[in-house]
C-alpha positions in Angstrom: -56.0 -38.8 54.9 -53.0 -40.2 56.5 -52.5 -44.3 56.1 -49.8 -46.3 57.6 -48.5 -49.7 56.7 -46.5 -51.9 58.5 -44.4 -53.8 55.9 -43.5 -53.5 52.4 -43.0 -57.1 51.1 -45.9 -56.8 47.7 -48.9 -56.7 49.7 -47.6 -54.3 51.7 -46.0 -52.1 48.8 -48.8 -52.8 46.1 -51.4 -51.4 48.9 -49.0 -48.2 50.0 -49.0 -47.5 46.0 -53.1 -47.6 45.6 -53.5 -45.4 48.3 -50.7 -42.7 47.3 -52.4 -43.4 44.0 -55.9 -42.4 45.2 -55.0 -38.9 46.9 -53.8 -39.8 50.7 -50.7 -39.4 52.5 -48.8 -42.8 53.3 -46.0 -43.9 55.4 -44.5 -47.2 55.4 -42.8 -48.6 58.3 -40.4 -51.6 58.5 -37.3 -52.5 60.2 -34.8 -51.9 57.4 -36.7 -48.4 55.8 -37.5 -49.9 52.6 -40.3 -49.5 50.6 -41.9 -48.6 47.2 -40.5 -45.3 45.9 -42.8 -42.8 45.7 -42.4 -39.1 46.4 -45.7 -39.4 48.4 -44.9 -42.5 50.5 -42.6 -41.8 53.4 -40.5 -44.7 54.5 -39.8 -45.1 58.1 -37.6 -47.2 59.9 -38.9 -48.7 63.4 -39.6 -51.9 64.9 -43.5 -52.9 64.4 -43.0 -54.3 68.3 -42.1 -51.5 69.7 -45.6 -50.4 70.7 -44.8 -46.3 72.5 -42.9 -45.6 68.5 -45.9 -47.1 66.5 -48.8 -45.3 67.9 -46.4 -42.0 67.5 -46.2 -42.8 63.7 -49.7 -43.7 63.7 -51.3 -40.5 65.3 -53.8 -38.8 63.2 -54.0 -41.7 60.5 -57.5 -43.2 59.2 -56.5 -46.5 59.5 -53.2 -49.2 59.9 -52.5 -52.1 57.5 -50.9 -54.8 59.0 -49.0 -56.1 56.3 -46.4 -57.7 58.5 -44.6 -61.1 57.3 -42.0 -62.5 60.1 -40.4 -65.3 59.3 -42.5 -68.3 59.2 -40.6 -70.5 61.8 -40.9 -67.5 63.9 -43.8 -66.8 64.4 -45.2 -68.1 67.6 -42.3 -65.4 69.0 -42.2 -62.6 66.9 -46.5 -62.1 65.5 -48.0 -61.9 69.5 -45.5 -58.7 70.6 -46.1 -57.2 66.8 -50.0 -57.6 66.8 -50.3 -56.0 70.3 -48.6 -53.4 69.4 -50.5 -52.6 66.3 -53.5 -53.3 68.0 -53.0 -50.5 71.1 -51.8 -48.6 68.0 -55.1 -48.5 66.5 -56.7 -47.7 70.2 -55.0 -44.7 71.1 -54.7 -43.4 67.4 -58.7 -44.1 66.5 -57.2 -45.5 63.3 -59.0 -49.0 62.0 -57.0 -51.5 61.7 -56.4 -54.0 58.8 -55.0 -57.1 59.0 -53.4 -59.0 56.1 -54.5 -62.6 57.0 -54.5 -66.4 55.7 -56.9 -69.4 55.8 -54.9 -71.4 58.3 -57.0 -70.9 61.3 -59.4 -72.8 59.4 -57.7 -76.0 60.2 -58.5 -79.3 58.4 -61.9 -78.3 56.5 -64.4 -80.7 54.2 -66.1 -78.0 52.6 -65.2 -74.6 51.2 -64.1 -72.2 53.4 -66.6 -68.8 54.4 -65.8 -66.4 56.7 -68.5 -68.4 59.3 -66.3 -71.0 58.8 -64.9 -72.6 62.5 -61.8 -71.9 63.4 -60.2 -75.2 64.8 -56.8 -75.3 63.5 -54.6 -77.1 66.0 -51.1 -76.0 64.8 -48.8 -73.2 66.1 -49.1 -71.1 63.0 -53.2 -71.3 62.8 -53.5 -71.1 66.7 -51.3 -68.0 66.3 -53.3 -66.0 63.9 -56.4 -67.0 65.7 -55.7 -65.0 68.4 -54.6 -61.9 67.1 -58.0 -62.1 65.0 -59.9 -62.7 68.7 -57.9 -60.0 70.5 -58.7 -57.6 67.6 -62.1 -58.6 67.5 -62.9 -58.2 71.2 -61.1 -54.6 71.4 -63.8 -53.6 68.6 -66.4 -55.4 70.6 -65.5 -53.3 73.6 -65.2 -50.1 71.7 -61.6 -49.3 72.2 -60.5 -50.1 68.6 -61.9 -50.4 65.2 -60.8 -53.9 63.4 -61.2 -56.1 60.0 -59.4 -58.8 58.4 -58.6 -59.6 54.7 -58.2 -63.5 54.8 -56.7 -65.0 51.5 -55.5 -68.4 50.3 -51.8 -68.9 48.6 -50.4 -66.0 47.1 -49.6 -65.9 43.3 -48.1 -63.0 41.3 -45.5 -60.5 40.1 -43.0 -59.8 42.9 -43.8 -63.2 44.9 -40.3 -65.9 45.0 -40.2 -67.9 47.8 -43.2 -66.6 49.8 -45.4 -68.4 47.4 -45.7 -71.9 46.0 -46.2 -70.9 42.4 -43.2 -68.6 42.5 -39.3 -70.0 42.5 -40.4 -73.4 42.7 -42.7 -73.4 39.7 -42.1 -70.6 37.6 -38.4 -70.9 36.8 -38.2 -74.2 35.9 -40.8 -74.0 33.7 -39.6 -71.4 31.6 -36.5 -73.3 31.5 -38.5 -76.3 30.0 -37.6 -78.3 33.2 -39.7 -80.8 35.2 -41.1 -78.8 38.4 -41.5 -80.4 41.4 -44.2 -79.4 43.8 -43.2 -79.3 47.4 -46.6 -80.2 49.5 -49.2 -82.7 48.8 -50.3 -84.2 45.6 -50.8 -82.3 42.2 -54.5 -83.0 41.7 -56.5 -81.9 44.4 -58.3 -79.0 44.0 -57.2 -75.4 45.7 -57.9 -72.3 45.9 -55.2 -69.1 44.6 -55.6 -65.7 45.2 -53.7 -62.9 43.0 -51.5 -61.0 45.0 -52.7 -57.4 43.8 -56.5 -58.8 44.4 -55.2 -58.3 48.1 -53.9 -54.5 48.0 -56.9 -53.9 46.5 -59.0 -54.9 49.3 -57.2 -53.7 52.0 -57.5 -50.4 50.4 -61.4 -50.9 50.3 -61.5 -52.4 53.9 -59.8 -49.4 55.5 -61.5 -47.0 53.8 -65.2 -48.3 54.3 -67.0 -48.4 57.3 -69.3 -51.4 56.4 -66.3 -53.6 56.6 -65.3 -52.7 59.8 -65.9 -55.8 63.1 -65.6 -58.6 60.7 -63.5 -60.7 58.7 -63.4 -60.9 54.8 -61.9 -63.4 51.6 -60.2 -61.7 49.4 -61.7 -62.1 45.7 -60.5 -65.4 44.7 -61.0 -67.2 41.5 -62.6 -71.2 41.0 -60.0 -73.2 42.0 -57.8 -75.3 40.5 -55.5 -78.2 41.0 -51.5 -77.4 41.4 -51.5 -79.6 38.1 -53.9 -77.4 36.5 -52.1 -74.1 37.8 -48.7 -75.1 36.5 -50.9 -75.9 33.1 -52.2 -72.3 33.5 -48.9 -70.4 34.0 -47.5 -72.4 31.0 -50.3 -71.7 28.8 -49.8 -67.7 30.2 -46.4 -68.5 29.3 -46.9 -69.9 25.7 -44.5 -72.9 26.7 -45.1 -76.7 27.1 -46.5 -77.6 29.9 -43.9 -79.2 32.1 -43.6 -82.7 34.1 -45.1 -82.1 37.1 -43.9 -84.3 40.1 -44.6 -84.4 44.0 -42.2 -84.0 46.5 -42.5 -87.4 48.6 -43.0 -86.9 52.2 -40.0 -88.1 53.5 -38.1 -86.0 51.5 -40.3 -83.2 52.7 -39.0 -84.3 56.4 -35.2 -84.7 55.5 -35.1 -81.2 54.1 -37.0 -80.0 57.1 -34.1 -81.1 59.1 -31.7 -78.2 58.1 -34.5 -76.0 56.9 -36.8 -74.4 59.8 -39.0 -72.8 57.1 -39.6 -76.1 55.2 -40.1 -77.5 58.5 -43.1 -75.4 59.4 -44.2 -76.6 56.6 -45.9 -79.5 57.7 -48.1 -78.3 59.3 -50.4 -76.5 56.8 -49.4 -80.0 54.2 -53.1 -81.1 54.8 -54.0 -78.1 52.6 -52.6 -79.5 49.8 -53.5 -83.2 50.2 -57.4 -82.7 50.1 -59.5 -79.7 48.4 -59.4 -76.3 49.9 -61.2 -73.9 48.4 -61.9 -70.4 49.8 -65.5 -69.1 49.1 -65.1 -65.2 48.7 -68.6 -64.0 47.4 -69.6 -61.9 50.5 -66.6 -59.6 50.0 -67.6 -59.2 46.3 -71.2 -58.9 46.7 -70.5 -56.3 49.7 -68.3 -54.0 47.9 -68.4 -54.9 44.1 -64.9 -56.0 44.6 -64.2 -59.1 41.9 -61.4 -61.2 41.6 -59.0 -60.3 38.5 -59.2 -62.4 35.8 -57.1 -65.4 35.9 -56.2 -65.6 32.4 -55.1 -61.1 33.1 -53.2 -62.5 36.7 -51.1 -65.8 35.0 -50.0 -63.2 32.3 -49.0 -60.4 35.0 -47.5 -63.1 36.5 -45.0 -64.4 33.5 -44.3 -61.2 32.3 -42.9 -60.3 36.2 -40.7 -63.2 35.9 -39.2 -62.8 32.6 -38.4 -58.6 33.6 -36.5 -60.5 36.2 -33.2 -62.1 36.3 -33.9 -65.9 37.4 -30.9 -68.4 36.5 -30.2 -69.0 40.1 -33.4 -69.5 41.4 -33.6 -72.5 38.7 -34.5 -75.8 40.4 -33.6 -78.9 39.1 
């Protein structure tokens, strides 16, 4: 069966290489025409937005993986053009599609989060995916597409820098036996982190079984665990000291914010870091016997990434 995947950051590649793995025929799309290497994976170079060239790539395939990442400070521009597009893709193609998704549109929550959960954020970038989720929901309503969504918390893992917070602002540093300092929040509130290659492997299940379809699903996530307690984790994974962990004080936050549109954004999902957010993923697991990899098996994935790859300028002091 043919599968196509907008996007090949490592969602988007670890997911192209599971499927090629598995038997089926995959193309990748993105602007630039990167993509994993693979002699089954064809890379194709088009603009996600451009609606009439996507649903000519995706005719005939079994299902689209949105796998998309514009830039953060972007994206109240750049996701509702790229979503449509994907979405009439799906329509005229009768391909389901997947969407790669986050907890934001959660909003502020005092419990841990199901896929029931209410979905009140107030910001740009939770109002945002919100609705692409609705539009996507009501086309399947309505018959005219078949639609799911794999919802995750922060990303962790090998091939993750500065799309994640346990990446280049962690990782180097403590390797280096430096202090790390932690951008949002405070360092002991509990939260949830989902592996990276947990995520590819349940977009592969979600687009490839029909009891997923017309709803939304958490990835396999493991207990949570404080920022404190991660950076513990990866330094244990690491066999190294654990490091001084230190918070980033919000005016600082702000004053970086001013020259730095991405750090800016970041104020808005802060809240997730200064009271527990925990993601509840059981009916995913229970549904399809899909379980979280072992965190102990991820933190040492995660290490051994880093140290294959050369790091002494992502070093923050």
């Amino acid at each position: 069966m043919k599968h196509v995947i907008v996007g090949a950051g490592p969602v988007g590649s670890g997911t192209a290489q599971l499927l090629v793995a598995a038997g089926h025929e995959v193309t990748v799309v993105t602007r630039s025409g990167n993509g994993p290497e693979h002699p089954g994976i064809e890379r194709v170079r088009a603009d996600a937005a451009d609606a009439p060239g996507l649903a000519r790539l995706a005719a005939g395939a079994a299902a689209i993986y949105n796998c998309a990442n514009p830039p953060y400070h972007r994206w109240a521009a750049e996701w509702p053009p790229i979503a449509a597009s994907l979405l009439a893709a799906a329509e005229s193609s009768g391909a389901v599609l997947v969407t790669t998704s986050n907890l934001y549109g959660y909003g502020e929550v005092s419990a841990p989060m199901t896929e029931s959960t209410p979905l009140t954020a107030k910001g740009m970038k939770g109002w945002v995916r919100n609705e692409m989720w609705r539009d996507a929901l009501a086309a399947h309503v309505a018959g005219r597409a078949r639609v799911c969504e794999a919802r995750a918390s922060d990303y962790f893992g090998p091939g993750l820098t500065a799309t994640s917070h346990m990446a280049d602002r962690v990782i180097p540093n403590l390797l280096a036996g430096k202090p790390v300092r932690l951008v949002l929040g405070t360092p002991d509130v509990l939260h949830s982190w989902t592996y990276i290659d947990d995520v590819a492997r349940t977009l592969v299940v979600l687009g490839t079984d029909g009891r997923a379809w017309g709803r939304v699903w958490h990835v396999p996530t493991n207990p949570p665990l404080t920022q404190r307690q991660m950076v513990g984790a990866l330094a244990a994974a690491a066999g190294v000291d654990v490091p001084r962990v230190r918070a980033l004080p919000p005016f600082a936050l702000r004053s970086v914010g001013i020259v730095s549109p991405t750090v800016r954004q970041l104020q808005e999902v802060r809240h997730q870091f200064e009271r527990p957010f925990v993601v509840d993923s059981t009916a995913c697991s229970a549904t399809f016997g899909l379980d979280a990899t072992p965190m102990d098996e991820a933190l040492r994935a995660t290490i051994g990434w880093w140290r294959r790859t050369p790091t002494p300028d992502r070093v923050l002091v």
